[in-house]
VOKOLRO-731577 format. One record per residue (C-alpha): z, y, x; residue in one letter. Coordinates in steps of 0.2 Angstrom, whole numbers, padded with zeros to 4 digits, always signed. Layout:
<atoms>
ZYXA
...
</atoms>
This chain:
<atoms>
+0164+0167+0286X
+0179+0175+0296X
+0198+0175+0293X
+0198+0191+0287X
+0182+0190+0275X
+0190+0175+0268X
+0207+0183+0264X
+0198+0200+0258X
+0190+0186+0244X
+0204+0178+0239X
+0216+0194+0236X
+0200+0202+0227X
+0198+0184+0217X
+0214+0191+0209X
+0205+0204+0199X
+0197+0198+0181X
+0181+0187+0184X
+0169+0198+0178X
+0173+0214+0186X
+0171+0204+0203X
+0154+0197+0195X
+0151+0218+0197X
+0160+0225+0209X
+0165+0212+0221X
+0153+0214+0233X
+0153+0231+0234X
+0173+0231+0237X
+0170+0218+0250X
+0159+0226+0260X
+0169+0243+0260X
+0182+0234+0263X
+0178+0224+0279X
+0170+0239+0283X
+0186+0248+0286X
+0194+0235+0294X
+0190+0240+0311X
+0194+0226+0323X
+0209+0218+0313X
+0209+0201+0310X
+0218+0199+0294X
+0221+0212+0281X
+0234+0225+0285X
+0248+0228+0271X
+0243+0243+0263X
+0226+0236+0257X
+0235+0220+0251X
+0247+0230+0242X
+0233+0240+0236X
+0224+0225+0230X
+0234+0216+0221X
+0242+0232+0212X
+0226+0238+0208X
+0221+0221+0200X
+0236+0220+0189X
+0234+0236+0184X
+0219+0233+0177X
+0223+0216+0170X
+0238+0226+0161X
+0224+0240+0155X
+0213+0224+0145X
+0227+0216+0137X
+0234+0233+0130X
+0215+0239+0125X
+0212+0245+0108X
+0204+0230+0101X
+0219+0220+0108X
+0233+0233+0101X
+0224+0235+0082X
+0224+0215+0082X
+0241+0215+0083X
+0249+0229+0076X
+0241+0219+0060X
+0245+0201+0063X
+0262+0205+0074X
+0271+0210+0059X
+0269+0193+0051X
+0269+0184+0065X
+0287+0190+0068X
+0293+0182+0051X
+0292+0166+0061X
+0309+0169+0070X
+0318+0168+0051X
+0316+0148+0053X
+0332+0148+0060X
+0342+0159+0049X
+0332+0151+0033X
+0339+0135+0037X
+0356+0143+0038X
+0354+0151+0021X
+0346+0135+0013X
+0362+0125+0018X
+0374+0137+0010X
+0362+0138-0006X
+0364+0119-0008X
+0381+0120-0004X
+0381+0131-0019X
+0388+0145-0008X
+0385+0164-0002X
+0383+0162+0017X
+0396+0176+0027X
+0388+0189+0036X
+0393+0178+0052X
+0383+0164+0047X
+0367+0175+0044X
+0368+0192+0055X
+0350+0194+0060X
+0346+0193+0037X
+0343+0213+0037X
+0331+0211+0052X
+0320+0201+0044X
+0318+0209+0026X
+0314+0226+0037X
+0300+0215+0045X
+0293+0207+0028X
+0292+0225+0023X
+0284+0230+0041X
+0271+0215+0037X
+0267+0223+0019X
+0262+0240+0025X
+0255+0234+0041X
+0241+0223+0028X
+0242+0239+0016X
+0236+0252+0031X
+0253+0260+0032X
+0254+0260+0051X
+0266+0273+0054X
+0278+0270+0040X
+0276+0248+0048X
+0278+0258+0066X
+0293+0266+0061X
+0300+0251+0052X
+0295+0239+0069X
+0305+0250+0079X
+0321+0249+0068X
+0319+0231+0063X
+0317+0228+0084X
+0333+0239+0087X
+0342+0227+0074X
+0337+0213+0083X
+0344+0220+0101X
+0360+0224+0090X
+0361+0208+0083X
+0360+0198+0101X
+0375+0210+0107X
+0386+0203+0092X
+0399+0192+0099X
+0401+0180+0084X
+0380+0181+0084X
+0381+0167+0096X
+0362+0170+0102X
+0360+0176+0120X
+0348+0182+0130X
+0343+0168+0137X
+0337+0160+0123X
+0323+0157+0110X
+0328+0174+0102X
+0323+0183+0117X
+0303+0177+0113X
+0306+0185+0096X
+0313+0201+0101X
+0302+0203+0116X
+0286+0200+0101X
+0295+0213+0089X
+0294+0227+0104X
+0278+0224+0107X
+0274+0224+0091X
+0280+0240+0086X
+0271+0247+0103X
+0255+0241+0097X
+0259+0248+0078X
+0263+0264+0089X
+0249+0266+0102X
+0237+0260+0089X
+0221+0269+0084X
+0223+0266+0066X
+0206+0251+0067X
+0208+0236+0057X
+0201+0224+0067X
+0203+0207+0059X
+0200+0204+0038X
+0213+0193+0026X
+0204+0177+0034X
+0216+0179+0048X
+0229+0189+0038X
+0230+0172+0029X
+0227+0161+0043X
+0242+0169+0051X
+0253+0168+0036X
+0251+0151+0033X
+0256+0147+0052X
+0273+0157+0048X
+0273+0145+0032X
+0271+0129+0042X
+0284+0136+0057X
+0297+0141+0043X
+0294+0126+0034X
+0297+0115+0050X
+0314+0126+0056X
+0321+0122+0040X
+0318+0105+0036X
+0317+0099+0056X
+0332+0112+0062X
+0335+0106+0078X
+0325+0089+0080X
+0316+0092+0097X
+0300+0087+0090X
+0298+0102+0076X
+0303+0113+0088X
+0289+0108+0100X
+0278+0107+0085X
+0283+0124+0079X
+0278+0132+0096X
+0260+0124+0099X
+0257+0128+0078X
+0263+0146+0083X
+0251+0148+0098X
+0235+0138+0090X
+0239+0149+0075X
+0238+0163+0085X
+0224+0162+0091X
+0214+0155+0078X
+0221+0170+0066X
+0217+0185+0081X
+0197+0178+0084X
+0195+0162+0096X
+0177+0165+0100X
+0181+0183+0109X
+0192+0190+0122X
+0200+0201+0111X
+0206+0186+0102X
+0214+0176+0115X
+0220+0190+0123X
+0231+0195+0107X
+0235+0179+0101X
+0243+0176+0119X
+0254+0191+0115X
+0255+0187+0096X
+0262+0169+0102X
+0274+0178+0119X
+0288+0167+0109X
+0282+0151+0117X
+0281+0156+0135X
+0300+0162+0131X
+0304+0144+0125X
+0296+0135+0137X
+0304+0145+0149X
+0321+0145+0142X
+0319+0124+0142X
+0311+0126+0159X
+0325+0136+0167X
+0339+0127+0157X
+0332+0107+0167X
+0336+0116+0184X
+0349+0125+0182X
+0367+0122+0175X
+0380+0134+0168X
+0379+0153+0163X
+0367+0164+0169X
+0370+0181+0173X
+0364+0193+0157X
+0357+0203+0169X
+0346+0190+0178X
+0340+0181+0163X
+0335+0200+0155X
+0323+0198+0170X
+0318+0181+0169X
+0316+0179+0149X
+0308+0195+0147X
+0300+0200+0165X
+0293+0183+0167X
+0284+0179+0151X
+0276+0199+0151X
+0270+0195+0170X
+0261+0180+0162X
+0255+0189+0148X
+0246+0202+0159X
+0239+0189+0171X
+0232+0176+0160X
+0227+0188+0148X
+0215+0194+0161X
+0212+0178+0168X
+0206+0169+0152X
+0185+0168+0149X
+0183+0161+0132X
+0164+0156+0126X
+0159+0172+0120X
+0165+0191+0126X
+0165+0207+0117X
</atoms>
């Protein structure tokens, strides 16, 4: 095998599995083909192929079956990101206080989503549309407040980054309902067990770990484990655990601020890139 067949295989081994079980061959040998004398491939092809593999890696994770999974089980999913502000309002209750808007400013935010989750399960997907992209908007709003004390570069940014793509799916959705109440409820309860653990385990490293492997195991359990539209949405339905991991990731290597710019990029770029690319790189036992 030459240089340059052996570089034509691995830029076409970026493309999903069994498109090159199909078509690799055939791209192959058009490819080498055109190569002329060249020993390695020249830059345009590269480009060509590795955008044209991402593209359609990008096309499989937003397909219909993936959007209609979510725009279900999104909305619910969601609710996971009260833990924090439960636990908040749980303290001030014992205390046998009323929390101040300070304490609690993201509250609104998630009573527009538990009405989002209601008429997502009900079949109302415009009215849940609408309601994602206002309950999204809060959360953007509430992560420019100053006394807010989130930032972008933290595990808020997973919850806003799963609220926009939420609302996307709610909005680019065909209308299908393609899971029952078996995973409606499979889904609900993982929000139980992770609300449950932010409130009684705020801030003890090991709930939080354990509240982002129930988030991505109940993802995927609740969107269908046995197909690729399953895993495919419960990688998007669980987008707040690449953000985490990330944001403890980046944190271990690097100390002080980060520019808001640079960690928009990194805590939202990053953990969409991985999205699209293991999204089309994951063959579970059974396709549809």
């Amino acid at each position: 095998m030459s240089e340059l067949e052996k570089r034509y295989r691995w830029l076409l081994s970026r493309y999903p599995r069994d498109h090159r079980e199909q078509h690799g061959e055939e791209m192959l040998g058009v490819l080498m083909a055109d190569a002329g004398d060249r020993k390695t491939p020249g830059w345009r092809d590269t480009t060509d192929l590795l955008w044209g593999a991402f593209r359609l890696h990008v096309r499989r994770l937003l397909a219909a079956d993936v959007l209609a999974v979510v725009a279900l089980l999104g909305p619910i999913a969601v609710l996971a990101g009260a833990a924090t502000s439960l636990h908040e309002l749980a303290w001030w209750v014992q205390a046998g206080s009323v929390p101040p808007f300070e304490q609690i400013p993201d509250a609104p935010v998630w009573f527009v989503w538990l009405g989002v989750a209601i008429l997502a399960v009900a079949g109302k997907r415009r009215a849940a549309a609408i309601g994602a992209w206002v309950a999204t908007a809060g959360l953007i709003v509430v992560l420019q407040l100053p006394f807010a004390g989130w930032q972008w570069s933290t595990d808020k940014a997973g919850w806003v980054l799963l609220s926009a793509v939420t609302a996307f799916a709610l909005s680019a959705s065909d209308g299908r309902r393609a899971r029952g109440w078996p995973a409606i409820a499979t889904m609900a309860a993982t929000v139980l067990l992770i609300v449950g653990l932010g409130v009684f385990g705020h801030q003890a490293e090991i709930a939080e770990y354990a509240a982002l492997a129930i988030l991505f195991a109940g993802a995927v359990l609740a969107a269908g484990i046995s197909t690729a539209t399953g895993w495919r949405a419960g990688l998007v339905l669980s987008a707040p655990v690449a953000t985490a991991l990330l944001a403890r990731l980046v944190y271990a290597v690097h100390d002080g601020p980060i520019n808001d710019t640079v960690s928009t990029l990194i805590f939202f770029g990053v953990p969409l890139v991985f999205l699209v690319v293991i999204g089309g790189l994951v063959r579970p036992p059974q396709r549809v």
